[in-house]
C-alpha positions as CSV (number, residue, x, y, z in Angstrom):
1,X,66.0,89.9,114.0
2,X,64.3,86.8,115.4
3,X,67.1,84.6,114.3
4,X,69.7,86.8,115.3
5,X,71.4,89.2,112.8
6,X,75.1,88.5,111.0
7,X,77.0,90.9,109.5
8,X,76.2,89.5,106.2
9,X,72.4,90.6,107.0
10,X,73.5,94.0,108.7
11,X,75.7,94.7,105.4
12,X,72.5,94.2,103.0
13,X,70.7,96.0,105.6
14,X,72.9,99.3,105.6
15,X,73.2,98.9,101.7
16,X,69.6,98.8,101.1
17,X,69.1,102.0,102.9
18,X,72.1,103.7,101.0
19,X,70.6,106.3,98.6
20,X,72.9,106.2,95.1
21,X,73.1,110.1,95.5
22,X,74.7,110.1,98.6
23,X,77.8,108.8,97.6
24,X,77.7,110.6,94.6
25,X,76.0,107.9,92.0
26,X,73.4,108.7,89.6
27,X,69.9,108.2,90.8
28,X,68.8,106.6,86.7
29,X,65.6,105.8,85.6
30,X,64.4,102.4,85.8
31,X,66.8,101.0,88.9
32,X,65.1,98.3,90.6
33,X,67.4,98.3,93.6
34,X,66.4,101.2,95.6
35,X,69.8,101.1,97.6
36,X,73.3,100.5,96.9
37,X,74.2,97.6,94.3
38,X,76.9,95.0,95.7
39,X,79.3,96.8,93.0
40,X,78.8,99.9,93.9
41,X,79.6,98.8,97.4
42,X,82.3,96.8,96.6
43,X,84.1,100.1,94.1
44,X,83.4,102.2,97.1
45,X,85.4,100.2,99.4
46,X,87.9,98.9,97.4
47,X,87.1,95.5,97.3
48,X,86.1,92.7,94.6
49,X,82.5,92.2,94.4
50,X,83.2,88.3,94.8
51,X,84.6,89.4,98.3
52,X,81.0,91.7,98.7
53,X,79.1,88.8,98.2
54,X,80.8,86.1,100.3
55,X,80.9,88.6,103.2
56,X,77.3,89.1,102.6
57,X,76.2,85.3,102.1
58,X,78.2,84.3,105.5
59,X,81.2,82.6,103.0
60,X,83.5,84.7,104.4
61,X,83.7,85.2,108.1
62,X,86.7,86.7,108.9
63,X,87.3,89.8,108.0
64,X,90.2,92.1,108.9
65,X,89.3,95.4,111.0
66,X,90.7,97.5,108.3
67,X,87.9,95.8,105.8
68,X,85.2,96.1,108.2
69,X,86.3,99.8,108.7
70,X,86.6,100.4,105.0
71,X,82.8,98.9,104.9
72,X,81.9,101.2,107.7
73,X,83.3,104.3,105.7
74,X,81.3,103.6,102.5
75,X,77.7,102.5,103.9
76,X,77.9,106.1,105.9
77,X,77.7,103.8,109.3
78,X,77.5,106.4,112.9
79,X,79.9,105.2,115.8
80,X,77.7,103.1,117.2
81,X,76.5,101.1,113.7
82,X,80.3,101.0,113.0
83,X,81.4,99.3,116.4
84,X,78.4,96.6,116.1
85,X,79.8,95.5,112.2
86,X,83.1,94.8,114.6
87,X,81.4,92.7,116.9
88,X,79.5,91.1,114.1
89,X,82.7,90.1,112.7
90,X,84.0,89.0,116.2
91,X,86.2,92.1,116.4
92,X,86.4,94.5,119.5
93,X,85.6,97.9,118.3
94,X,88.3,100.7,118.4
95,X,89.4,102.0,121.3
96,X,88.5,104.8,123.0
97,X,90.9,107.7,122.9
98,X,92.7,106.9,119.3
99,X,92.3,108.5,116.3
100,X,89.0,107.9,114.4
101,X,88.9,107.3,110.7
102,X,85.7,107.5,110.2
103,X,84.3,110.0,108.1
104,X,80.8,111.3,109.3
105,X,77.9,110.8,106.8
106,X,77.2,114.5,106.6
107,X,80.7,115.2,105.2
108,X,80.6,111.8,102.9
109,X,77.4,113.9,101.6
110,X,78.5,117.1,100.8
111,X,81.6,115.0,99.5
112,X,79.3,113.4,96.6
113,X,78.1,116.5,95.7
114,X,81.6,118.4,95.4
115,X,82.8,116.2,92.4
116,X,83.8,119.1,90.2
117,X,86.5,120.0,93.1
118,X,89.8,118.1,94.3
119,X,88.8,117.5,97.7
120,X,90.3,115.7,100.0
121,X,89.1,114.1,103.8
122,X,92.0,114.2,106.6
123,X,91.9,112.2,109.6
124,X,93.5,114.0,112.9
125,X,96.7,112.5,112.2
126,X,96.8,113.9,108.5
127,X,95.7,110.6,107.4
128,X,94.3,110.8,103.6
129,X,91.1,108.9,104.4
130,X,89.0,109.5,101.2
131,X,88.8,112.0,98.0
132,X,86.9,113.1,95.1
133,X,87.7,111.8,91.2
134,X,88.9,115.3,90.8
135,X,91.7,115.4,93.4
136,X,92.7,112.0,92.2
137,X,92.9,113.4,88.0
138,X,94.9,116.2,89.9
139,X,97.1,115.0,92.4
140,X,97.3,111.0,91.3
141,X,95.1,108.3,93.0
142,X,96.3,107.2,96.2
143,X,94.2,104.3,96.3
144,X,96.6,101.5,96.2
145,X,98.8,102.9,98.9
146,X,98.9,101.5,102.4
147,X,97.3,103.7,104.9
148,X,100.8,104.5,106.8
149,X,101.8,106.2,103.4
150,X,98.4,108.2,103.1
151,X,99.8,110.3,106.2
152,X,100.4,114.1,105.1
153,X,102.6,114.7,108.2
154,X,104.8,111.2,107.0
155,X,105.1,112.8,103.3
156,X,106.3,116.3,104.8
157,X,108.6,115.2,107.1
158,X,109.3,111.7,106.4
159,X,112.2,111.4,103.7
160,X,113.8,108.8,101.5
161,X,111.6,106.6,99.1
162,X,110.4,104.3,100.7
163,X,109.1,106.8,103.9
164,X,108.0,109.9,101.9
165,X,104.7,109.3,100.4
166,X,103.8,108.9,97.0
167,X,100.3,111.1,98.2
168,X,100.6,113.2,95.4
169,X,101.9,111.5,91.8
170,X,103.5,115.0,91.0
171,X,104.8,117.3,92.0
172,X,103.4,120.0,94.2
173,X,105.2,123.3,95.2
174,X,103.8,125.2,98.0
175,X,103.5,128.7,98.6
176,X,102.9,128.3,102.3
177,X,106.0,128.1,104.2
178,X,104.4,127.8,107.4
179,X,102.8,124.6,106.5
180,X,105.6,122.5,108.1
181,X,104.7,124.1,111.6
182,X,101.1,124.0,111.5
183,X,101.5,120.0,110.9
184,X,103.8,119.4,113.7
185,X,101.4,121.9,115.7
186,X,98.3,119.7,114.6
187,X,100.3,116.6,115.7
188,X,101.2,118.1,119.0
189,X,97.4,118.5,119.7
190,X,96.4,115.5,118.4
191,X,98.4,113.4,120.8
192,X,97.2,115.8,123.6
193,X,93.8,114.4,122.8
194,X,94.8,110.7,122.1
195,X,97.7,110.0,124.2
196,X,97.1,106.2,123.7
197,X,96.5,106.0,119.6
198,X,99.6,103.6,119.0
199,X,99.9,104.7,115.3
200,X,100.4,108.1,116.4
201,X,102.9,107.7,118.8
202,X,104.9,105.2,116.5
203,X,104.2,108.0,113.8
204,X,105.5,110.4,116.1
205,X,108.7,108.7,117.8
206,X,109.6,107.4,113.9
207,X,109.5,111.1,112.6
208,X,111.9,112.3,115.7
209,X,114.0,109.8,114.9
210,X,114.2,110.2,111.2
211,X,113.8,114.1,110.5
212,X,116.0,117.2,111.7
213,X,113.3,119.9,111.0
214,X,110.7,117.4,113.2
215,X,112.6,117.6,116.1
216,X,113.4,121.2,115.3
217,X,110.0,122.3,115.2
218,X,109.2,119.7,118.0
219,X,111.9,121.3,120.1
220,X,111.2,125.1,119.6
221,X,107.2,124.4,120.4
222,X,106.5,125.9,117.3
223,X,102.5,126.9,116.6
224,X,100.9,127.4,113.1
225,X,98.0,128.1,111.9
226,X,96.5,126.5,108.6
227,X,96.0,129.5,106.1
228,X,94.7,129.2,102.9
229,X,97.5,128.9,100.6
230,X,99.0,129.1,96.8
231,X,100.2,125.3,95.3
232,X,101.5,124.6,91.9
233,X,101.1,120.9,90.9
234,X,103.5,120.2,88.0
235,X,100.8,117.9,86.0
236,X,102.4,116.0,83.0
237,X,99.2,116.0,81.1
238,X,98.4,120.2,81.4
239,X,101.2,121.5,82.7
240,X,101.0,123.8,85.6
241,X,98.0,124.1,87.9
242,X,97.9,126.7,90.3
243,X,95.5,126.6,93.3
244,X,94.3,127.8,96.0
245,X,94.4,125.0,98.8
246,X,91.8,125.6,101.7
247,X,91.3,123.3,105.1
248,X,88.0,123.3,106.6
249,X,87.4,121.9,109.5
250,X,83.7,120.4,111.0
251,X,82.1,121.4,114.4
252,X,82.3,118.2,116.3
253,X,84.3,116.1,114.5
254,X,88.6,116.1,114.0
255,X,87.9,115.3,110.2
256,X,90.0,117.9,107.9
257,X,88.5,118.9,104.4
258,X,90.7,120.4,102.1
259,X,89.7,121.5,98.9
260,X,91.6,122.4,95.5
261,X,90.0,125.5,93.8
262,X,90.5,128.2,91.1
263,X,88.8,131.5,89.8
264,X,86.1,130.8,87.7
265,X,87.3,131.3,83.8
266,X,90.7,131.4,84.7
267,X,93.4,129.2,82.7
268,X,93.8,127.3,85.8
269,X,90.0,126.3,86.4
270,X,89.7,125.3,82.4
271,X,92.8,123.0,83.4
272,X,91.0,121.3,86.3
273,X,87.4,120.9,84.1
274,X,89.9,119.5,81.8
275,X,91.3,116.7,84.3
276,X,87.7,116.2,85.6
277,X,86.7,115.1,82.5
278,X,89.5,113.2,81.3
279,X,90.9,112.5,83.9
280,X,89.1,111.6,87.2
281,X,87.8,108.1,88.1
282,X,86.4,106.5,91.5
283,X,88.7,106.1,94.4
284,X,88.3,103.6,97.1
285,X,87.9,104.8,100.8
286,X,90.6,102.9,102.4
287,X,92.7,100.2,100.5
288,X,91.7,96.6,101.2
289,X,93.6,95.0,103.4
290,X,92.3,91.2,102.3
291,X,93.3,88.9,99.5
292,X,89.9,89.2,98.1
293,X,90.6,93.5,97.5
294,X,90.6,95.0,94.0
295,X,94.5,95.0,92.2
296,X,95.4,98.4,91.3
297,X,98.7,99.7,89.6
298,X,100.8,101.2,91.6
299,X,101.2,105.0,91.0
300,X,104.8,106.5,90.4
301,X,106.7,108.0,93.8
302,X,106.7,111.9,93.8
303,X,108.4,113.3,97.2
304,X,105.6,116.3,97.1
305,X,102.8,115.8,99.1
306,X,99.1,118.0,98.5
């Protein structure tokens, strides 16, 4: 600190404290680095490792807000920690009164240690914002999509190819026909609470615009009420998995958790051990928004949504 920190320094310093277990790594026998390694970091958040370590050495100075916020997401960073790494990078922290997408580190905990279960993290907007290997071996990894197409509300609602989201690889029917309302309910609320979040008003103004039932539902002031509910996801490599689909919310914070599960023993659950194991790999946090991010292929588009 004498010579003044750099986010290069603040990013080893965050990585070093990073246990391996709270982002769901193995703690093996024999590791000599006591925190996160620069590839772990880098697989977290989506990036090349080569990107990791010019960030780190000072190479690169410049790095985009999403990136930074990407970073912030898989070092675990609190408000405050994630608003200096934007001043570090010479960027002004997010606003006040918009949507965060920051995922507390309590929740990226009990994340790591729910790997066996498709579970999913939601923004207040219905913004996919990061998942377990299962939910990806289930519902296809949504990795390599731009964040405006990791929107829930955008793949309900949205239409066409190139709006509705490819969030889910396959197909998904849905038991719960009041899921529809409760989104535009949650939306409702959510710009009660950030009236001056940009994304969600364009999100908002664009879905008006483009879908009937929106301004349907918009028009009649229609409340729901997330239940826990049926879904069917046509999977190509097991057939059909039925689950039941649960939202949690957390005391304090606007994140949504939903969770994939299935009665121990059943056909179903043997299914989803089945994708776990074959199935499932790491997914990124947030896509990199940076020439120096991680290719990925480009999953088929499916107009269900999880």
């Amino acid at each position: 600190m004498a010579d003044g920190e750099n986010l290069g320094t603040a990013l080893r310093r965050w990585r070093d404290r990073l246990s391996p277990l709270d982002v769901g790594l193995p703690a093996r026998a024999g590791r000599r680095t006591a925190g996160l390694r620069r590839e772990e970091l880098a697989e977290l958040a989506g990036l090349s490792v080569d990107y990791v370590v010019r960030l780190e050495q000072g190479r690169a100075r410049h790095p985009s807000a999403q990136v930074v916020g990407t970073l912030a997401r898989a070092l675990q960073l609190s408000p405050d920690e994630r608003d200096h790494a934007h001043r570090l990078a010479g960027l002004l922290p997010p606003a006040d009164g918009v949507v965060s997408h920051l995922v507390p580190a309590g929740v990226q905990r009990v994340l790591a240690r729910l790997v066996d279960l498709p579970v999913g993290v939601f923004a207040a907007d219905w913004t996919l914002l990061t998942w377990t290997p299962s939910w990806a071996a289930l519902i296809g990894d949504p990795g390599d999509l731009p964040l405006e197409e990791r929107n829930l509300v955008r793949a309900v609602f949205g239409g066409g190819e190139g709006a509705v989201g490819r969030l889910a690889r396959w197909p998904v029917r849905d038991a719960d026909a009041g899921m529809p309302a409760a989104l535009v309910s949650d939306l409702r609320e959510a710009l009660a609470r950030y009236p001056r979040d940009e994304g969600l008003l364009a999100l908002s103004r664009e879905l008006s615009r483009t879908s009937p039932e929106f301004r349907r539902l918009c028009r009649e002031g229609t409340v729901g009420r997330h239940v826990s509910a049926r879904k069917t996801v046509e999977h190509p490599d097991v057939g059909d998995v039925t689950c039941d689909c649960d939202v949690l919310t957390v005391p304090g914070s606007d994140v949504r958790i939903v969770v994939y599960s299935a009665p121990a023993g059943s056909p179903d659950a043997e299914k989803l051990e089945f994708l776990r194991v074959t199935g499932s790999r790491p997914a990124p946090a947030l896509p990199a928004a940076s020439p120096a991010a991680s290719p990925a292929a480009s999953p088929a588009a499916s107009p269900a949504a999880p």
